[in-house]
N, C-alpha and C positions, 0 to 999 in steps of 0.2 A: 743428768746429761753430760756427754764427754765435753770435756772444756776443748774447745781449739781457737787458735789464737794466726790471725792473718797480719799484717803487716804495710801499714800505709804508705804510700810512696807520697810524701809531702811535696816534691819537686811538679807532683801531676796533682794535686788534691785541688777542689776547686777553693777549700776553703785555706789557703796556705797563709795567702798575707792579712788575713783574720789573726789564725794561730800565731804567726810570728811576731803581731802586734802585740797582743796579748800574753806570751808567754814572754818575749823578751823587751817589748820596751814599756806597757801598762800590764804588768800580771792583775786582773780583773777579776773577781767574785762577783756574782748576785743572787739575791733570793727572792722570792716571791711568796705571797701566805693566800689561799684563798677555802674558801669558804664551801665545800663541796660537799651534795645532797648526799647523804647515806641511807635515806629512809632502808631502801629496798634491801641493802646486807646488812643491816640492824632486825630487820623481818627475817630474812633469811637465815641469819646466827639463831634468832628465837626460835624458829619452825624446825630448825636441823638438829638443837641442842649446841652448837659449835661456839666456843668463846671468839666474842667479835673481832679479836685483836689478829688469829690466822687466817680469818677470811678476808681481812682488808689488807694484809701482806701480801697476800696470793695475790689480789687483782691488783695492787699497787704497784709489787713485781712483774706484772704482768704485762702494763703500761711503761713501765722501766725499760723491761726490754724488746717493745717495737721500735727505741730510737736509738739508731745505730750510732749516733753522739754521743749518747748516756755508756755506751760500753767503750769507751776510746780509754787508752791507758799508754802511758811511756814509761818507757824500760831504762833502766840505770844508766844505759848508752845511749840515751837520747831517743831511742827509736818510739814512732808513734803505732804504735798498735790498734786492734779491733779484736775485744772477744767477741764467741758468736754466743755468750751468756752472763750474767753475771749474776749474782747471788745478795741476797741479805743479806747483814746484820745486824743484830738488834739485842737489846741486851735483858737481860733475866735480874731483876731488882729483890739483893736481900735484905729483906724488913731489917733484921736483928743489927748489921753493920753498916747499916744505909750506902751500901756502895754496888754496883751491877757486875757480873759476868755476861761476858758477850757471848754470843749462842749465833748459830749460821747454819741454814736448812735449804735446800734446792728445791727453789721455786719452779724449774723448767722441766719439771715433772708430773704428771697426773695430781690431783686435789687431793685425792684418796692416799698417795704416795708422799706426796709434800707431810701432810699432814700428821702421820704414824713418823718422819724426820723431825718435825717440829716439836712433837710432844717427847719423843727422844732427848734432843737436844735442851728442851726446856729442864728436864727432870737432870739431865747431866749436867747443866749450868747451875743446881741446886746446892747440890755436891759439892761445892768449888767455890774460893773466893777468888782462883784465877782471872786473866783476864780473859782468853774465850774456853769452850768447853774442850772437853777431853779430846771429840772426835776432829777436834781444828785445835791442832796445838799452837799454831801462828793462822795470822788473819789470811785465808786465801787471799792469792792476787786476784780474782775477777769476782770482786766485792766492792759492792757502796753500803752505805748506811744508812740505818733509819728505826727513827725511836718514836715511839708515844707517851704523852704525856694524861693521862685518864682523869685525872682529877683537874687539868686547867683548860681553858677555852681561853686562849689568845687572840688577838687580830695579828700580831704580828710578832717573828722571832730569826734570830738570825746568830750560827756560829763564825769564828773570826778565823782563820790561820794566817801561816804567814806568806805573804806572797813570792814566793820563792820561785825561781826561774830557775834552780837548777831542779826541784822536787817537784812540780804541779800536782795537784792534787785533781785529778776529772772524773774521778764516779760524782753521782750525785749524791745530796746528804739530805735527807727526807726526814721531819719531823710533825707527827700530827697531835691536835689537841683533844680535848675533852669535847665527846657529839652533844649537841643539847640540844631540844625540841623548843621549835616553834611553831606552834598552832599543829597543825597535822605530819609536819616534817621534820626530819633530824639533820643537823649540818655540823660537819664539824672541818676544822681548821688545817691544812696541809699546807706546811712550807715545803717550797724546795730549795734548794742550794746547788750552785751550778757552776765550773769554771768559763769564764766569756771566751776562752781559747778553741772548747771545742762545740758549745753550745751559745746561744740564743733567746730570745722572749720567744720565736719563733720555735723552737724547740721545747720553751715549757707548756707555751700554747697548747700545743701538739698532747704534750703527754695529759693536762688537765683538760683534756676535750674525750682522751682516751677512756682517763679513769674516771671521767660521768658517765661516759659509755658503759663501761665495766660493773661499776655501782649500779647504774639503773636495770641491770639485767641479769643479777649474778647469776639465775637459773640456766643461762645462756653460755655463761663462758668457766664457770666452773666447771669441770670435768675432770 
């Protein structure tokens, strides 16, 4: 998808003296971890052949960007932005030097299309002890992050930066755990990470109501 980028007028925004609390006199982080069914794209990975880890990117992605919070970014001159996309990243783990290269595929495109990027991208991030692949020599600007961890099942995790008011950091920072079964279903663990500048619990609400929506019906919204 062509990236285009709009421009917020803070003077008129309704969330202004939100943002300016929080970027200039409490720069604020929070995260949240919860616990979200995947039975049905754990079915659906098995029935398709697809390793589970693209499928729950796509809808994860997918849930990323209905909230027009999640895509806000500032520009080196202070300006508050809006993409009308933003993309993964997520990184590509090599065994032999236990360290990752980062890897970045466009989600805001068909399954079938994502997916033939993804498997690209993975095989290029193989190649490389870079830090992202060949085809993103630097990290796009209209990028958040988000990793999984396969082998752990946490209740709760959370990265730290610095609270800088001249830098803000606002994509979000997405990390899942390791799915485990109980009794007849699988759940596994999704933190998010959020700046209180341009988001809310109101806005994570939002996005983990999205992606049980999304989870519970991957037959539906994968296309």
């Amino acid at each position: 998808m062509e990236l285009e980028i709009k421009e917020i007028n803070k003077k008129e925004w309704s969330r202004r003296d939100l943002y300016n609390y929080f970027t200039k006199i409490m720069p604020t982080y929070f995260s949240l971890t919860v616990d979200v069914d995947v039975t049905e794209i754990v079915m659906y990975s098995k029935k398709n052949k697809i390793t589970f880890f693209p499928v729950s990117l796509w809808l994860i992605s997918k849930a990323v960007n209905e909230i027009p919070n999640f895509r806000l970014a500032q520009t080196k001159d202070k300006k508050l932005i809006e993409y009308n996309h933003i993309i993964p990243m997520f990184p590509v783990f090599h065994k032999a030097e236990q360290i990752v290269t980062n890897a970045c595929a466009d989600t805001c495109q068909s399954f079938s299309a994502f997916l033939i990027e993804y498997h690209e991208q993975v095989e290029s991030a193989r190649k490389t002890i870079k830090f992202v692949t060949s085809k993103y020599p630097y990290v796009p600007q209209n990028v958040f992050t988000i990793s999984m961890l396969p082998t752990l099942h946490f209740n709760a995790i959370s990265e730290f930066f610095p609270l800088s008011k001249d830098k803000p950091l606002f994509n979000p920072i997405i990390i899942a755990g390791k799915y485990v079964k109980t009794g007849e279903r699988y759940t596994m663990p999704i933190s998010l990470q959020i700046n209180h500048a341009v988001s809310d619990g109101y806005h994570a609400s939002i996005f983990y109501d999205l992606l049980q929506k999304y989870f519970s019906a991957p037959d539906s919204y994968i296309k």
